[in-house]
C-alpha angles and dihedrals in degrees: 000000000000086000093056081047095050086052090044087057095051096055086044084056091053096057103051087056095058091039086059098048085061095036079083089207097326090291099116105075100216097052093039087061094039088057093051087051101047089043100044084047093041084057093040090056100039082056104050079049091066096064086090107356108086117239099249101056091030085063103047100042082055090057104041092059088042091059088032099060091036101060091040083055078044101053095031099046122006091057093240118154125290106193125160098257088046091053088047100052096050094056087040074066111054095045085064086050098055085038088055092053090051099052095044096067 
């Protein structure tokens, strides 16, 4: 179960970085608020995930689907560059991510 909530967190995470971007500063009420939620429930689940996933992992494989998403929303719908050695490294990234999920059992 921690490793669904570990999963849960990182697309939380996801979305309250999206929900900044638009936030515009916080000066758009609805994103700014969007962004409170996801965060507050991106921390609650990361949490729940470290009852039995160490700290270390559990934080890097957060934040690896964090940048990974991110820069997938970045590159699919924000119109932000898609070159050969960003593509690599992404998926440089989510192989250390799986990796990081085999050795920790």
């Amino acid at each position: 179960m921690s490793w669904l909530y570990l999963l849960i967190a990182g697309v939380f995470e996801i979305c309250f970085a999206v929900s900044l971007k638009y936030s515009a500063g916080f000066t758009k009420p609805l994103p700014s608020v969007l962004f409170i939620i996801f965060t507050i429930l991106s921390y609650l689940f990361l949490d729940k995930s470290l009852e039995t996933i160490p700290l270390g992992t559990a934080y890097a494989i957060w934040t690896g689907i964090g940048a990974t998403g991110i820069a997938f929303i970045g590159i699919f719908y924000l119109g932000e560059p898609a070159g050969f050695w960003r593509i690599f490294f992404i998926f440089t990234l989510i192989s250390s991510i799986i990796g990081l999920k085999f050795v920790s059992n």
